[in-house]
DRENFIVEX-254011 format. One record per residue (C-alpha): residue number from 1; residue in three letters; chain; x, y, z. Coordinates in Angstrom, 1 decimal, padded with zeros to 4 digits, always signed. Example, Ala and Ser with C-alpha at 12.3 -4.5 7.8 and 13.67 -1.06 7.14 Angstrom:
<recs>
REC num residuo cadena     c1     c2     c3
REC   1     ALA      A +012.3 -004.5 +007.8
REC   2     SER      A +013.7 -001.1 +007.1
</recs>
This chain:
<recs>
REC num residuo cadena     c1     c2     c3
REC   1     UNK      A +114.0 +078.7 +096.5
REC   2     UNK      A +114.5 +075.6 +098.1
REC   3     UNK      A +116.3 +074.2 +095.3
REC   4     UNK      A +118.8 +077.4 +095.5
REC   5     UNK      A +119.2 +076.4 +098.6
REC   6     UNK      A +120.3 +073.3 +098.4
REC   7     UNK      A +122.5 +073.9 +095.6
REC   8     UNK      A +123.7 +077.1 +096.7
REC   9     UNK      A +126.0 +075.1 +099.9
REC  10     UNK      A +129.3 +076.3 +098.6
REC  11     UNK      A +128.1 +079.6 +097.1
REC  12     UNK      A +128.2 +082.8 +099.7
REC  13     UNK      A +124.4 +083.4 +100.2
REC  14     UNK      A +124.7 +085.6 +102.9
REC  15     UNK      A +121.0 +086.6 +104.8
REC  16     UNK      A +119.8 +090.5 +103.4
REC  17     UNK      A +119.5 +091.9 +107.0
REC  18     UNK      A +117.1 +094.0 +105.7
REC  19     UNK      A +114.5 +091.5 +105.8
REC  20     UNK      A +111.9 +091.6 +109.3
REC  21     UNK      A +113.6 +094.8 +110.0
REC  22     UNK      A +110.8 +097.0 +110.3
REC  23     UNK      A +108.0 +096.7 +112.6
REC  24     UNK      A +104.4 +098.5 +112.7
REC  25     UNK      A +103.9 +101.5 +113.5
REC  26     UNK      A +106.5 +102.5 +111.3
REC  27     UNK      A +107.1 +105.7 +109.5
REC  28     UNK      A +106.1 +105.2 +106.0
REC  29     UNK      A +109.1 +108.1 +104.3
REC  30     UNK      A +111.6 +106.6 +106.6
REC  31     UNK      A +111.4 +103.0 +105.3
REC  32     UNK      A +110.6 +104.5 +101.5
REC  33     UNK      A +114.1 +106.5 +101.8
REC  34     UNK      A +115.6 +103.2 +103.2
REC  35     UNK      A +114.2 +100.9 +100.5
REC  36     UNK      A +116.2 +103.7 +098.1
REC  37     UNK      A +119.1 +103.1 +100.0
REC  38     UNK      A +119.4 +099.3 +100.3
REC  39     UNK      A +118.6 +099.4 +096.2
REC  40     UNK      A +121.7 +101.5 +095.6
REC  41     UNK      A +119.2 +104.0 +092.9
REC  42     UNK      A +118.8 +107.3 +092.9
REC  43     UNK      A +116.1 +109.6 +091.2
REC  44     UNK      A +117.9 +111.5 +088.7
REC  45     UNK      A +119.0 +107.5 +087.3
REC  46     UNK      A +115.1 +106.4 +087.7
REC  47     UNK      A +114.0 +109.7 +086.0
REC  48     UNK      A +116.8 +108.7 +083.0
REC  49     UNK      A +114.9 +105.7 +082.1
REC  50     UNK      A +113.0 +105.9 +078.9
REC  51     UNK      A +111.9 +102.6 +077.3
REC  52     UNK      A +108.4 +101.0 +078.4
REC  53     UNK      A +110.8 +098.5 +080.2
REC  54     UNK      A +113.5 +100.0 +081.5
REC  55     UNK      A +111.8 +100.8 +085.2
REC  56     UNK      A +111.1 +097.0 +085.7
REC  57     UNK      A +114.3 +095.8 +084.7
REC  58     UNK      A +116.4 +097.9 +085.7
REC  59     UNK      A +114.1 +097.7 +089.4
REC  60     UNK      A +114.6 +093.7 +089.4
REC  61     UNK      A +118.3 +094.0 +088.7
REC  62     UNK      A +118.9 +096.1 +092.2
REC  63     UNK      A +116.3 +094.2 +094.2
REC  64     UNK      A +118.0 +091.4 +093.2
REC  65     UNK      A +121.4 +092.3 +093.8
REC  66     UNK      A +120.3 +093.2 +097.0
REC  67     UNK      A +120.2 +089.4 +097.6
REC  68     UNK      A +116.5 +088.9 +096.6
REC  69     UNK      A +115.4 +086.1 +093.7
REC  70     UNK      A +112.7 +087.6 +091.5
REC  71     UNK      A +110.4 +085.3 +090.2
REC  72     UNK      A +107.8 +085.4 +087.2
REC  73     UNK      A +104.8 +083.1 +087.1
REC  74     UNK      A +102.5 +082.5 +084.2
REC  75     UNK      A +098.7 +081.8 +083.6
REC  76     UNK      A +096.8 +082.8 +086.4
REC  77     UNK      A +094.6 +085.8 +086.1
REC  78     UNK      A +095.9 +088.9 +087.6
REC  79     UNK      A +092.8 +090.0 +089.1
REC  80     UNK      A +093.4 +087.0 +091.2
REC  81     UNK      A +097.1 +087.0 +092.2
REC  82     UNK      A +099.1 +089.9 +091.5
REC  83     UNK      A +102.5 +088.9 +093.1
REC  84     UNK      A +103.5 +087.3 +096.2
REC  85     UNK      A +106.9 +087.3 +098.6
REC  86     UNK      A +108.7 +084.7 +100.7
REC  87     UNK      A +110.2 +085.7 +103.8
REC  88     UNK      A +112.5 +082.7 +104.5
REC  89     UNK      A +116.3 +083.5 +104.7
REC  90     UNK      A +118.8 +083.1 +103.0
REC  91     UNK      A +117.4 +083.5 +099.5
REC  92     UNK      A +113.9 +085.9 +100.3
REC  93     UNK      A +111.7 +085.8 +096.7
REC  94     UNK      A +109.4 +088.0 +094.8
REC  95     UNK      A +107.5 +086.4 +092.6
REC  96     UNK      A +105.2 +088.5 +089.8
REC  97     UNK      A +102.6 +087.6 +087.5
REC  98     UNK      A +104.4 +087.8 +083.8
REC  99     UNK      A +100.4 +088.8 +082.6
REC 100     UNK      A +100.5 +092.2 +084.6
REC 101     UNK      A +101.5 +095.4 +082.7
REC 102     UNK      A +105.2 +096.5 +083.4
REC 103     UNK      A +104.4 +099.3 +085.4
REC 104     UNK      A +102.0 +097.3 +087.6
REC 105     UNK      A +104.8 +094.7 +087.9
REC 106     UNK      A +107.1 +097.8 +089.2
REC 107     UNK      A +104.6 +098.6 +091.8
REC 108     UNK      A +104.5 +094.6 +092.9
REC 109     UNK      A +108.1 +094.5 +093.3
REC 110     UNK      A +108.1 +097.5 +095.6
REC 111     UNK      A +105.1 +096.2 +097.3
REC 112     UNK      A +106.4 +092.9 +098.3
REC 113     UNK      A +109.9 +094.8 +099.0
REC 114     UNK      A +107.9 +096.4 +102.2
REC 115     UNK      A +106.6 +092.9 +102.8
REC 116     UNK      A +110.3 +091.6 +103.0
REC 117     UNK      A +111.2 +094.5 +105.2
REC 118     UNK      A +108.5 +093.7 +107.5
REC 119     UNK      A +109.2 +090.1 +107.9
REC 120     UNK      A +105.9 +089.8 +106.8
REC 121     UNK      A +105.2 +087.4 +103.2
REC 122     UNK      A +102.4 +085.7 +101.9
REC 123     UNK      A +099.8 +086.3 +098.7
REC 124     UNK      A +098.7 +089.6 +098.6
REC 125     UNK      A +096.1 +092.2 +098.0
REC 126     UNK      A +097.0 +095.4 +097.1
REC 127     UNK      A +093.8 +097.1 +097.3
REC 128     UNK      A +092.2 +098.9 +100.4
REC 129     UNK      A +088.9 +098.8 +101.5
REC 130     UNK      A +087.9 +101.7 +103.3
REC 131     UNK      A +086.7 +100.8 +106.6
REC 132     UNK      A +088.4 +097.5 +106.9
REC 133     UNK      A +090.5 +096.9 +110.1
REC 134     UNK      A +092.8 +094.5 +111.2
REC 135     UNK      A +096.4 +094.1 +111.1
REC 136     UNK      A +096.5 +092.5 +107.7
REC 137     UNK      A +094.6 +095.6 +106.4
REC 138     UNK      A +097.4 +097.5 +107.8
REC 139     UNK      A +100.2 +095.3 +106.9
REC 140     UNK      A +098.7 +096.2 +103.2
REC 141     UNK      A +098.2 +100.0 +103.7
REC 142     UNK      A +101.4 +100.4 +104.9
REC 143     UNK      A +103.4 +098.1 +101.9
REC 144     UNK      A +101.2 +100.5 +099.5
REC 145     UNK      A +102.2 +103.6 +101.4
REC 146     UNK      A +105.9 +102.1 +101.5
REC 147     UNK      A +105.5 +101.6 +097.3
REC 148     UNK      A +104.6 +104.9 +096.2
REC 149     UNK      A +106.4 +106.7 +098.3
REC 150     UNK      A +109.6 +104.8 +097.2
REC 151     UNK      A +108.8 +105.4 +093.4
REC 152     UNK      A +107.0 +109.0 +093.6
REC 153     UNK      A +108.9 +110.3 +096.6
REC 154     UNK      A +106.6 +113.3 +097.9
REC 155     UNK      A +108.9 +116.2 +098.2
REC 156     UNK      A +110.2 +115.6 +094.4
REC 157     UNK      A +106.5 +115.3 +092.7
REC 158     UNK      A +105.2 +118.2 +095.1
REC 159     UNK      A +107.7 +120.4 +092.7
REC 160     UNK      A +107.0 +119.1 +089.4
REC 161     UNK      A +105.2 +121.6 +087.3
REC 162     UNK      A +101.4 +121.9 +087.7
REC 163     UNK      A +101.9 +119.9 +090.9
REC 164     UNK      A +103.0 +123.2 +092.8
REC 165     UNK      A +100.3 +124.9 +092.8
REC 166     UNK      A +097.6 +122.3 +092.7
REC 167     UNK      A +095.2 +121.7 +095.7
REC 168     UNK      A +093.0 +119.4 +096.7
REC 169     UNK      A +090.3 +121.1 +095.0
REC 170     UNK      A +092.5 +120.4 +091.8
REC 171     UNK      A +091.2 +117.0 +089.1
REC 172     UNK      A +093.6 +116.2 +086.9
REC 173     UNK      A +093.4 +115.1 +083.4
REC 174     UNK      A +094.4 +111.6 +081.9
REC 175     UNK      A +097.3 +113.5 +080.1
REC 176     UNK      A +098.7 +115.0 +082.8
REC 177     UNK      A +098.9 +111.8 +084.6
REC 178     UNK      A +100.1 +110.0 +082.2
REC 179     UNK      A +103.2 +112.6 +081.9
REC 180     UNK      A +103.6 +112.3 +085.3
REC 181     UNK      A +103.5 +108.4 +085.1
REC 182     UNK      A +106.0 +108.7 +082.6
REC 183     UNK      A +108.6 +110.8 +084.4
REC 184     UNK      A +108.7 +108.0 +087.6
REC 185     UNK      A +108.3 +105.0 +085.6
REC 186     UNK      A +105.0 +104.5 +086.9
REC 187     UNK      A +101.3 +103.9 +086.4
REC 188     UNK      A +098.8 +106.5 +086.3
REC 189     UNK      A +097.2 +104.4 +089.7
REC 190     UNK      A +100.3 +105.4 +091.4
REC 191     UNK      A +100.1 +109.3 +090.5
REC 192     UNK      A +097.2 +109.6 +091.3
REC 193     UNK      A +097.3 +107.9 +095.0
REC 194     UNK      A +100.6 +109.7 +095.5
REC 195     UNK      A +098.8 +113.2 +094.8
REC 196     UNK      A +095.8 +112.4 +096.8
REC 197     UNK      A +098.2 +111.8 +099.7
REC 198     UNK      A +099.9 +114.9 +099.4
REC 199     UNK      A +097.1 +116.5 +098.9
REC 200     UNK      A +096.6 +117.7 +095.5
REC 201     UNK      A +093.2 +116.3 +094.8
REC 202     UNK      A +090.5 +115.1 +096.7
REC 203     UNK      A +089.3 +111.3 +097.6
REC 204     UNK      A +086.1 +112.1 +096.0
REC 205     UNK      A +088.6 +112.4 +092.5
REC 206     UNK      A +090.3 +109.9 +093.6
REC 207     UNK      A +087.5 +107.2 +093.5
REC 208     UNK      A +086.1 +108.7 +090.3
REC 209     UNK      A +089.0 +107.9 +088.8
REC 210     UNK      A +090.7 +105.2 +090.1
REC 211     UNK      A +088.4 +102.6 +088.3
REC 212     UNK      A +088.7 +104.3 +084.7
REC 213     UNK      A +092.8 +104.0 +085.1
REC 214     UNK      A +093.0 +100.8 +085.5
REC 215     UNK      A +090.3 +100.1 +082.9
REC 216     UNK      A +092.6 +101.7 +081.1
REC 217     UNK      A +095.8 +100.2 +081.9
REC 218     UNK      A +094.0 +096.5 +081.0
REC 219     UNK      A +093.1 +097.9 +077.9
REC 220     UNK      A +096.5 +098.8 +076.8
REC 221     UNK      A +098.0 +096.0 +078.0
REC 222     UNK      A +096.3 +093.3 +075.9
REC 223     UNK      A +098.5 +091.4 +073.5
REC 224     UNK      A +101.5 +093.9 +074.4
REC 225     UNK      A +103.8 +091.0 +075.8
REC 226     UNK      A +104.2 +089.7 +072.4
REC 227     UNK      A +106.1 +086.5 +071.5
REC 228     UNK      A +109.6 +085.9 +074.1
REC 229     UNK      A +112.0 +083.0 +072.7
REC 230     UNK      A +113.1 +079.8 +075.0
REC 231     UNK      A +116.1 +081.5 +076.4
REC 232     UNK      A +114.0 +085.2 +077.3
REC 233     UNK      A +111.1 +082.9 +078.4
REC 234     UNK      A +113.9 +081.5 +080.5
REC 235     UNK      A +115.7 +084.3 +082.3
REC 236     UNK      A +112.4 +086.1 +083.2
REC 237     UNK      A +111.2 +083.1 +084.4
REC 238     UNK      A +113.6 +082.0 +087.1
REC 239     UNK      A +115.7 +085.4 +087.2
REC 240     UNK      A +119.6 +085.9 +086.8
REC 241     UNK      A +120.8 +084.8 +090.1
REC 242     UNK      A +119.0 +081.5 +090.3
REC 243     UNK      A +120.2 +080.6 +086.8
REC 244     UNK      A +123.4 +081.4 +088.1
REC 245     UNK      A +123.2 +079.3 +090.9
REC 246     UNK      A +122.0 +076.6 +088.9
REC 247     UNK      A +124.2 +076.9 +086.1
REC 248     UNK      A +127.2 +077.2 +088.4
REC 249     UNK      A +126.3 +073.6 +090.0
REC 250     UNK      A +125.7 +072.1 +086.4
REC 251     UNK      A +129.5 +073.4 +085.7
REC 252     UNK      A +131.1 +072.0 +088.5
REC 253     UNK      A +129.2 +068.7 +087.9
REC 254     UNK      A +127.3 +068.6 +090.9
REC 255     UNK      A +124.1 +068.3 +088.8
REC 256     UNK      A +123.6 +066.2 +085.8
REC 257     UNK      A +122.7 +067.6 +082.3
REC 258     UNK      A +118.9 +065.9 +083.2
REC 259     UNK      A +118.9 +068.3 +086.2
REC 260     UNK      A +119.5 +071.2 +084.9
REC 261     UNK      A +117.6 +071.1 +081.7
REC 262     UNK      A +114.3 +070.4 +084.5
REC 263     UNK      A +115.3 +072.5 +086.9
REC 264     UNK      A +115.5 +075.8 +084.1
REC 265     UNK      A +112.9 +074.4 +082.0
REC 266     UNK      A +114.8 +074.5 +078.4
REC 267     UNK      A +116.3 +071.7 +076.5
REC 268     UNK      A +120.3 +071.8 +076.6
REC 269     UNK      A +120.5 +073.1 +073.3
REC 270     UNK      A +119.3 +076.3 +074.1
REC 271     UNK      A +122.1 +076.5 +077.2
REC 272     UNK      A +124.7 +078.7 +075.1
REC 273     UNK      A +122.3 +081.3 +074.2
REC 274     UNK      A +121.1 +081.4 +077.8
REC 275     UNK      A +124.5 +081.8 +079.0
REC 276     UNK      A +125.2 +084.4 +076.4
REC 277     UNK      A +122.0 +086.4 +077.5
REC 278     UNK      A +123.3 +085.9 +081.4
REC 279     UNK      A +126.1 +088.2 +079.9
REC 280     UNK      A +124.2 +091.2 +078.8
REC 281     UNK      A +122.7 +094.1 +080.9
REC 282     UNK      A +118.9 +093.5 +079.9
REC 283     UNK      A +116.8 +091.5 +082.2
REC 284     UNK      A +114.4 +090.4 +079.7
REC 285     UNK      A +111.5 +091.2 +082.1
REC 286     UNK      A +109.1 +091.4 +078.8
REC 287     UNK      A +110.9 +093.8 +076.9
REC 288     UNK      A +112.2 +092.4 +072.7
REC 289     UNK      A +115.8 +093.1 +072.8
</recs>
């Protein structure tokens, strides 16, 4: 970030105003509904997505055009950093961990996405003990809240079929979650939550089956990433606009070939496929095209 910084001096890197503009107690809908507008996506385009990556790539690519840089990092366990924002201005950052399943990673960007609108970064933890107080147990609750209602917004999945007429008496299966899942681009985590807050099952469900999911979801996830060349590796690394930034600095000479080459973490000879890549619509966020 710093880096982008510096060598983003003659580049227009105007300040998202979006960031710190919410402030607790806040209304959890009203900043969901103004995350969807700042992002420029509506549902009918979400529900349209149909690969295994398409939600988190096509997710990055409006969170960063909304002036954020979108980070990946590598070898650290997930069950001990799951993402983590920076608040700073210009230039705010998400950063995710590139180990995490794609639909987790789409819940981390949206998570961290409330942090930004809160003003409010750090390392965080996503999960909420019951009982806990404090205003960085809130801060959490509400970035949560802020997530899935963003992704599952509740007056859409309150008319889905089997969703209708369900109650909180109601347990549902893993297929039906998963089909759920499916239609938002989602985990089967986030259904679950989102139909336990508008009231379609009970907490006692809830906890049953929270644990199982993401057993689950670890299970599937294993070896799934699969092998990503130097110039994929590279672009989900450091993201589009940084590369940009960077690349933009190299071809105006005010960075040597030495610099750039450490500063994207490839040798130069892999520089014209990069650039090509920069060209095409996919993100490479994990995905094989």
């Amino acid at each position: 970030r710093s880096l982008a910084c510096e060598l983003a001096e003659h580049v227009d890197a105007a300040t998202p105003d979006f960031v710190g503009s919410v402030s607790l107690p806040a209304r959890v809908n009203g900043a969901a509904e103004r995350t969807r507008q700042l992002l420029g996506v509506s549902l009918e385009v979400q529900k349209s997505w149909r690969s295994t990556y398409d939600p988190l790539n096509c997710w990055k690519e409006a969170i960063e055009r909304a002036g954020v840089l979108v980070f990946h990092f590598s070898h650290v366990d997930v069950g001990e950093v799951r993402a983590f924002s920076i608040v700073d201005r210009p230039f705010p950052v998400i950063s995710m961990n590139g180990g995490d399943s794609p639909n987790g990673r789409v819940f981390s960007l949206f998570h961290e996405f409330a942090h930004l609108l809160l003003g409010h970064g750090g390392t965080c933890d996503f999960r909420e003990r019951e009982g806990a107080r404090g205003a960085d147990q809130a801060v959490e609750v509400f970035c949560n809240s802020v997530a899935g209602a963003t992704l599952v917004p509740p007056d859409d999945i309150g008319l889905q079929a089997g969703v209708e007429e369900a109650s909180s008496r109601t347990e549902w299966s893993t297929d039906q979650l998963a089909a759920l899942a499916k239609l938002y681009g989602v985990s089967s985590q986030v259904i679950l939550r989102r139909l336990l807050t508008i009231g379609r099952t009970n907490r006692a469900f809830y906890r049953a089956r929270q644990d199982e999911l993401v057993k689950l979801g670890k299970e599937r996830q294993r070896g799934r990433e699969g092998f990503l060349t130097v110039p994929q590796r590279v672009i989900r690394a450091v993201g589009q606009p940084f590369l940009r930034i960077v690349l933009n600095a190299y071809h105006r000479e005010a960075i040597t070939s030495s610099d750039l080459a450490e500063y994207i973490g490839a040798r130069l000879k892999h520089l014209p496929t990069i650039e090509g890549r920069m060209l095409g619509p996919n993100l490479l966020t994990g995905s094989d095209m």
